[in-house]
GUTORMI-569690 format. One record per residue (C-alpha): x negated, y negated, z negated; chain; residue in one letter. Coordinates in Angstrom, 1 decimal. Layout:
x / y / z / cadena / residuo
X / Y / Z / A / a;
...
This chain:
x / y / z / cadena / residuo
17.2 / 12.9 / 2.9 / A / x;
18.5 / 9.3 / 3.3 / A / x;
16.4 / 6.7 / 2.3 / A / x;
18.6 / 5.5 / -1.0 / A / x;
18.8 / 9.0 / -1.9 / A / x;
14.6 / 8.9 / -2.1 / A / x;
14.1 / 5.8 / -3.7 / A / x;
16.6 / 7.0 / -6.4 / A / x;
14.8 / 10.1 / -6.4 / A / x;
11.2 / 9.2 / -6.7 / A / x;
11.8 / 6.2 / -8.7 / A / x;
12.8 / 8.8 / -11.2 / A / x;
9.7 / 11.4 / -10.6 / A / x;
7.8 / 8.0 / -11.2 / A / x;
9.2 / 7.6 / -14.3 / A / x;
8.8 / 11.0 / -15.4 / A / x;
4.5 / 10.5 / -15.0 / A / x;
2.6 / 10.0 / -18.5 / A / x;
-0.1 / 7.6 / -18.1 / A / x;
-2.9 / 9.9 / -17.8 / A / x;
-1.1 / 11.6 / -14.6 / A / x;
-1.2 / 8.4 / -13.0 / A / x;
-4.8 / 7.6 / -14.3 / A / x;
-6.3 / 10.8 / -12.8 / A / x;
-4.5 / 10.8 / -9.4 / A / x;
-5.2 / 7.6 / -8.6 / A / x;
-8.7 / 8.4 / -8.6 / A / x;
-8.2 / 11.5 / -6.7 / A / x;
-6.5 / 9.1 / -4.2 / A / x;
-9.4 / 6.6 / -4.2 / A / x;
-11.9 / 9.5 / -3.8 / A / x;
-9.6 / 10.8 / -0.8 / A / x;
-10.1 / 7.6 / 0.7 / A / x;
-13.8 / 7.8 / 0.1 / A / x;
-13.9 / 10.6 / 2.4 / A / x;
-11.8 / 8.7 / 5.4 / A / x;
-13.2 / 7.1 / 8.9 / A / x;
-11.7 / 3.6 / 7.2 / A / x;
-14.9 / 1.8 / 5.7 / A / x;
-16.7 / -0.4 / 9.3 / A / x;
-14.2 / -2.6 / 9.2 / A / x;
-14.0 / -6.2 / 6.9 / A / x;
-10.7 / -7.1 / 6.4 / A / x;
-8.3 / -4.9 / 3.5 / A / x;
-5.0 / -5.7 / 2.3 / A / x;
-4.3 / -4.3 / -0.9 / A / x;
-1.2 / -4.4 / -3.2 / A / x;
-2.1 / -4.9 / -7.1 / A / x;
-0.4 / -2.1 / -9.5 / A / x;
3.0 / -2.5 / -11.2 / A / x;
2.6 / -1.3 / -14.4 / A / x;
6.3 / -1.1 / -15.2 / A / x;
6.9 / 0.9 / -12.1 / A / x;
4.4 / 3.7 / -13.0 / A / x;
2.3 / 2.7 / -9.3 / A / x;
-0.7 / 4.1 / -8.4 / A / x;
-4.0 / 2.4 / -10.8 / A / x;
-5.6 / 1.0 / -7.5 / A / x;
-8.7 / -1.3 / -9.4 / A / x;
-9.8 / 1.9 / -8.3 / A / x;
-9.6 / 1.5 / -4.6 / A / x;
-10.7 / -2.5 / -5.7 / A / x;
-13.8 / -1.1 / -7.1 / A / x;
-15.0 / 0.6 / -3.5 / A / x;
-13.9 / -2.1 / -2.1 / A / x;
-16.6 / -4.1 / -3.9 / A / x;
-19.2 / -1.8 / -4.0 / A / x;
-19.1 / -1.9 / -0.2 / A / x;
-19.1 / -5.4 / -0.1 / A / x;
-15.8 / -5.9 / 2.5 / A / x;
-13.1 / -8.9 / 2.0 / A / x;
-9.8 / -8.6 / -0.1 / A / x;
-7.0 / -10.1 / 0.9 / A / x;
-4.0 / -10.2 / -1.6 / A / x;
-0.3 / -11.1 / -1.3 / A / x;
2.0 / -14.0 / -2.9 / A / x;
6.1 / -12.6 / -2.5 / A / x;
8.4 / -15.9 / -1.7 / A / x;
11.5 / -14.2 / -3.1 / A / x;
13.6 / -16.9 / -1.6 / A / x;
12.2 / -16.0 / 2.0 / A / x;
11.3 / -12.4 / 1.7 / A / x;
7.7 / -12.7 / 3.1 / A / x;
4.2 / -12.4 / 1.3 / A / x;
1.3 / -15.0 / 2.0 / A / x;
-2.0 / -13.3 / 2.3 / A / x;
-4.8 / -14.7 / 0.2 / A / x;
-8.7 / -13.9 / -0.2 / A / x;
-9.6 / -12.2 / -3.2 / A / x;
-13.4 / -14.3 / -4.9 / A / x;
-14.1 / -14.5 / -8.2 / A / x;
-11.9 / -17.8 / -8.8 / A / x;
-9.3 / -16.0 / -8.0 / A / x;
-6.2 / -16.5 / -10.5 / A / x;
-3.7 / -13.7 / -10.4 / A / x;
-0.5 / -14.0 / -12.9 / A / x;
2.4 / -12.2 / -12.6 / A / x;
5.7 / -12.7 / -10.8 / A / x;
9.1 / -12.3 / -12.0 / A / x;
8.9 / -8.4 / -10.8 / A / x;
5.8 / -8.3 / -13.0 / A / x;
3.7 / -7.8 / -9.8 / A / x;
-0.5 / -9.7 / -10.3 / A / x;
-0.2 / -11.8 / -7.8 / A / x;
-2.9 / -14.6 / -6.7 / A / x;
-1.6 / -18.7 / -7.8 / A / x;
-3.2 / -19.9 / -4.4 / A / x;
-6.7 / -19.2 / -2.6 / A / x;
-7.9 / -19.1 / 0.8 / A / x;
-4.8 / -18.1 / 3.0 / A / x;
-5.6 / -15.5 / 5.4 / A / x;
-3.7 / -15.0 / 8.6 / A / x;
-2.3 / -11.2 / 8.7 / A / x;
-4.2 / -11.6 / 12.8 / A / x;
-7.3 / -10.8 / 10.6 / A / x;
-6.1 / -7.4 / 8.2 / A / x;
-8.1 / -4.9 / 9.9 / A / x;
-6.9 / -2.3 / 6.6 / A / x;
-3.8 / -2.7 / 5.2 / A / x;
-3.1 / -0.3 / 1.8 / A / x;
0.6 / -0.1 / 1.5 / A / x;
2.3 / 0.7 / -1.6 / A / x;
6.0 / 3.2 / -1.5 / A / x;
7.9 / 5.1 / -3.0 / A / x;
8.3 / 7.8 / -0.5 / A / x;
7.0 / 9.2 / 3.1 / A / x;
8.1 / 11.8 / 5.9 / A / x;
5.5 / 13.9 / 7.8 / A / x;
5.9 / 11.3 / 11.2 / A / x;
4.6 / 8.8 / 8.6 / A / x;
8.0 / 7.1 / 7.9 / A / x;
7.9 / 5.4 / 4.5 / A / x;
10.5 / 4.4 / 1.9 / A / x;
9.8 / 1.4 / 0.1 / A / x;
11.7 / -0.6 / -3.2 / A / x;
14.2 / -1.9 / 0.0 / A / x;
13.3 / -5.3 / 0.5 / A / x;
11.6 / -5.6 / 3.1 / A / x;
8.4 / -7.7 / 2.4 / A / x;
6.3 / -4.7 / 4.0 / A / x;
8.4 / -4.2 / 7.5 / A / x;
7.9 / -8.2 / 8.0 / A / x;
4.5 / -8.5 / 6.2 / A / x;
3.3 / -5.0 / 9.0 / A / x;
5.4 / -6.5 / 12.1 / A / x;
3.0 / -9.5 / 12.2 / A / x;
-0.2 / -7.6 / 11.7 / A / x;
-1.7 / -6.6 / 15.6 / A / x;
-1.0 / -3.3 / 16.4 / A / x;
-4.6 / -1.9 / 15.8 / A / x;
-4.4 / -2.8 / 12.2 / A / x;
-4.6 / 0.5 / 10.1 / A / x;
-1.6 / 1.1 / 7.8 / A / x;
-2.6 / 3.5 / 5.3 / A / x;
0.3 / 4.5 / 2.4 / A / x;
-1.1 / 5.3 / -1.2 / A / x;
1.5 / 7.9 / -3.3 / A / x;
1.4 / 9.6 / -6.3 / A / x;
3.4 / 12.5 / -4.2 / A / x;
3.6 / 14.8 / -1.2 / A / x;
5.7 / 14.1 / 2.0 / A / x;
9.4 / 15.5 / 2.5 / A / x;
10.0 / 16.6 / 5.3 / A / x;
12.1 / 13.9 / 6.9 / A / x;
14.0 / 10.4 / 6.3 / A / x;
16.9 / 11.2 / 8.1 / A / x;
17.5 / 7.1 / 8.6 / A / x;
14.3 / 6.0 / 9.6 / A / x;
14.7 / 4.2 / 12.7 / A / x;
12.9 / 3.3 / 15.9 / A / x;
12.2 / -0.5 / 14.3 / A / x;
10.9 / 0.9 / 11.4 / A / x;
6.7 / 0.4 / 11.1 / A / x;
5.2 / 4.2 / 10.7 / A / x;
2.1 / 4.5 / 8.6 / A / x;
-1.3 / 6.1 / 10.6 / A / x;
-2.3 / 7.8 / 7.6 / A / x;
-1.1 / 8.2 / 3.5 / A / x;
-3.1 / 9.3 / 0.9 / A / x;
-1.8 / 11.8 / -1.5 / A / x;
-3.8 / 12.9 / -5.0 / A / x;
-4.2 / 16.4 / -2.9 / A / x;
-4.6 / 15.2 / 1.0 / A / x;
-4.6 / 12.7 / 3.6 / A / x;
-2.0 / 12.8 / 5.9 / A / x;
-2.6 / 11.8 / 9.2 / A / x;
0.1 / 10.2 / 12.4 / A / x;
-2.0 / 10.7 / 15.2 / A / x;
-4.1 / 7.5 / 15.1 / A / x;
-7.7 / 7.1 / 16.1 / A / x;
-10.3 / 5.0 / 14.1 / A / x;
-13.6 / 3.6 / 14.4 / A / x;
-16.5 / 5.1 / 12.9 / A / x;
């Protein structure tokens, strides 16, 4: 399927969820990622939950991170620009939300994306060569494109893959892993551990 065709799609699956669907698989996808080679390095990127948007509950995923002590890094969107500005997560820490009702942090510590060592990235959609569909703007192919090439790009969804997006392209960033309520997908990628 084309891209457009899955974001319509699973924009509407999304929808569909009741509250406690969402509630119980995203802790079936935090415990999925308890299980993963992921947790020697210090550095994770992780995208707070749009509510409206029926995302993935990931203070679940916050709270491991915590409990094993490693640094969160969260992003500010510049709508204007299209890019996100990385900031450390400590406990002065403001978040508000944005005009897209996404938490984001007011300012902090910037972090470079030359440090993510983990970066959790939030979709809509995936393919089993670890394409991904996003909302279709773009923040995450420029955000990913400036991150080194060892940084692990791990997708979190509420469903399984399709088979294929038949417009992914070369350009296009592919995941090394996504995280599923039922599995963990992996593209091939070796990690540390």
């Amino acid at each position: 399927m084309l891209k457009k065709e899955l974001r319509s799609l699973y924009k509407a699956k999304r929808a569909a969820l009741v509250e406690e669907e969402i509630e119980f698989n995203s802790v079936e996808i935090a415990n999925q990622l308890l299980r993963m080679p992921i947790w020697d390095y210090v550095y994770y990127h992780l995208f707070m939950t749009i509510e409206t948007q029926k995302e993935i509950q990931t203070e679940y995923i916050l709270q491991i991170l915590f409990g094993k002590d490693k640094e969160v890094v969260l992003s500010k969107s510049d709508f204007e620009l299209g890019t996100l500005t990385h900031f450390l997560l400590t406990e002065n820490t403001q978040l508000r939300k944005n005009a897209y009702d996404i938490p984001e942090p007011v300012d902090g510590i910037e972090v470079p994306e030359s440090k993510l060592d983990v970066v959790f990235i939030p979709l809509l959609a995936f393919d089993t060569k670890g394409n991904r569909v996003g909302y279709g703007k773009g923040f995450y192919d420029r955000f990913l494109a400036k991150c080194r090439p060892e940084t692990l790009k791990i997708g979190i969804s509420l469903f399984e893959a399709v088979p294929e997006i038949t417009d992914a392209s070369a350009e296009d960033i592919r995941l090394d892993y996504c995280v599923t309520p039922e599995r963990v997908y992996s593209f091939g990628v070796e990690t540390s551990s």
